[in-house]
C-alpha positions in Angstrom: 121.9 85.1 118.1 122.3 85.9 114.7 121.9 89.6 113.4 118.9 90.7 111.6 118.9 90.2 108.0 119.9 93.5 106.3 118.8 94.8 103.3 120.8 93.6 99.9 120.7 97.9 98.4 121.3 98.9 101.8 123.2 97.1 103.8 123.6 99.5 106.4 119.8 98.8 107.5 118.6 96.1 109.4 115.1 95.0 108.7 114.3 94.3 112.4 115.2 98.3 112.6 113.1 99.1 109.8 110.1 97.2 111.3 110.7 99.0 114.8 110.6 102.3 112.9 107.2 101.9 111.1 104.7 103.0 113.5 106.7 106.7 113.5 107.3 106.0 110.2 103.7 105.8 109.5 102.7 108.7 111.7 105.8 111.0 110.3 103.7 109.9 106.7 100.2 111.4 108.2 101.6 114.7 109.4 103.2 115.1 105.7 100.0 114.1 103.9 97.7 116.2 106.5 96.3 113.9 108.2 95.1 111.8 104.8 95.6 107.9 105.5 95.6 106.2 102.3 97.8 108.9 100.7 100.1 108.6 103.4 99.8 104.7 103.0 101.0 105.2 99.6 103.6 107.5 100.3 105.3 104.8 102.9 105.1 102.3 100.4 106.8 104.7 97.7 109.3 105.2 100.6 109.9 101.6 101.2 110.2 100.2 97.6 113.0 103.1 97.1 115.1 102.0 100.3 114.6 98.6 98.7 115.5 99.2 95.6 118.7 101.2 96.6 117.1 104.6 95.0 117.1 106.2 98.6 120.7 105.1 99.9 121.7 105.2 103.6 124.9 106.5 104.7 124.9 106.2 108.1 125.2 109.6 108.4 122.9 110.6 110.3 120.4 107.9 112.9 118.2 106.1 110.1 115.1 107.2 111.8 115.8 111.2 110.7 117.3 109.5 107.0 113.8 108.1 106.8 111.8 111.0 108.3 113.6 112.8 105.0 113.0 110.1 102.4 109.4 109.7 103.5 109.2 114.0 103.6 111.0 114.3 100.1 108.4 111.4 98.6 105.3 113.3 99.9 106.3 116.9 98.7 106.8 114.6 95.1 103.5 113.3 95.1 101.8 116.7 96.2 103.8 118.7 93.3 102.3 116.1 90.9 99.0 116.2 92.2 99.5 120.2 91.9 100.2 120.0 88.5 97.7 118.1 87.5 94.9 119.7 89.3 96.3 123.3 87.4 95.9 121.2 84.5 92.7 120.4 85.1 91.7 123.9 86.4 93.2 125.4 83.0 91.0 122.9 81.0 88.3 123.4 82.5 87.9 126.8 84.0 87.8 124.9 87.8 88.6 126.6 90.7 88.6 123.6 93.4 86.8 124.6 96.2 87.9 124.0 100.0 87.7 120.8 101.8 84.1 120.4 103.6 83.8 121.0 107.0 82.6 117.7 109.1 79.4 119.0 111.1 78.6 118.3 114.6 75.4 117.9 116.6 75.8 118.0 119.8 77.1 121.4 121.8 80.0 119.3 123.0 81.2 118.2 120.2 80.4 121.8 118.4 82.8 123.5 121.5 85.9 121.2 120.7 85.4 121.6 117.2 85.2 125.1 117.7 88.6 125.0 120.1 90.2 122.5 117.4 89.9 124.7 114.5 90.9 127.6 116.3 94.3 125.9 116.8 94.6 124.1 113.7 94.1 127.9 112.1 97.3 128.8 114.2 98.6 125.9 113.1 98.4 126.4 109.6 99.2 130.4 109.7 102.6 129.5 110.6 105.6 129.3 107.9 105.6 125.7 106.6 109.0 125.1 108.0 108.2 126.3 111.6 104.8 124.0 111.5 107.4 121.3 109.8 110.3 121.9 112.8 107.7 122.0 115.5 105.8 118.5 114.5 109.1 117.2 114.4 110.5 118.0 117.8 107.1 117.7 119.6 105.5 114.9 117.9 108.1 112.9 116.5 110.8 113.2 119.9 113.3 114.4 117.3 116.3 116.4 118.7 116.5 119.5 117.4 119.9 118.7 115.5 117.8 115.9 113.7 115.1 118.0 113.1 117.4 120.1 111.2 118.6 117.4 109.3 115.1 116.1 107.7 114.2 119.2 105.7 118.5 120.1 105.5 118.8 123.1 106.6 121.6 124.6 109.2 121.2 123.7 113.1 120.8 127.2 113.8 118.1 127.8 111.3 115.8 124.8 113.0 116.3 126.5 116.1 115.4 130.0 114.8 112.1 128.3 113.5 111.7 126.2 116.3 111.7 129.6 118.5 109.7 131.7 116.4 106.7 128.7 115.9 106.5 128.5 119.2 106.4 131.9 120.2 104.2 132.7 117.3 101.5 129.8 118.5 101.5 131.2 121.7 100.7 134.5 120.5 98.0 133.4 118.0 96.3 131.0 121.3 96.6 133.8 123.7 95.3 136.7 121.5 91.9 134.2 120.4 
């Protein structure tokens, strides 16, 4: 059997591997845009016309699912520091403060409870650091070992493991105290 094409600016990638990869690709791609599907649609396609157009290289490095884990993070902090500035823009303009996202409402008691338990851990969630929240998604969610974990946002082996500590202990702290 022949091996998989591979891709002419990175030859180092096999397109059967990149197709295997999408679904976590895809779901690394909703974590960084919070949850927001068609930026995080946009974001994978930015992602994937730089790998291949050879603007995001692979060295082999490290396994290509943590190289693209980084690619796809590095693309979505780009897009959100453009949409940053231009929202300050606008703000500036225009005297706008923009308000907070609505709240979706729910009718039934049920439904009120685990909306009730689900924000009270997304507001744990989000009072952690952003590279505790960033190190925990990764090793919980994504089934990244903590050495690769490390390598998506670059930082030392020993720093994903002091936030990897911390998150957790500080989650369990937040949960238990509520």
């Amino acid at each position: 059997m022949p091996d998989e094409p591979r891709l002419r600016h990175n030859p180092l990638i096999e397109l059967g591997e990149l197709k295997q990869l999408h679904d976590q690709c895809f779901s690394w791609a909703l974590t960084c845009t919070r949850g927001r599907r068609a930026e995080a649609e946009d974001v994978l396609q930015m992602s994937y016309l730089a790998i291949v157009e050879g603007r995001a290289r692979f060295g082999g490095v490290s396994s290509l699912r943590t190289w693209l884990f980084a690619v796809i993070r590095n693309h979505a902090r780009s897009r959100w520091r453009r949409a940053r500035q231009s929202l300050q823009t606008i703000a500036r303009l225009h005297s706008f403060a923009p308000s907070e996202e609505p709240s979706i409402s729910t009718d039934s008691l049920g439904d009120y409870q685990r909306s009730q338990d689900s924000d009270r851990i997304m507001a744990a969630w989000r009072s952690l650091p952003p590279r505790q929240r960033e190190v925990l998604d990764l090793v919980f969610y994504r089934d990244l070992p903590i050495a690769d974990a490390a390598e998506v946002p670059g930082v030392a082996l020993g720093t994903a493991r002091t936030h990897y500590e911390r998150g957790k202990a500080a989650l369990r702290r937040l949960l238990t105290d509520q």
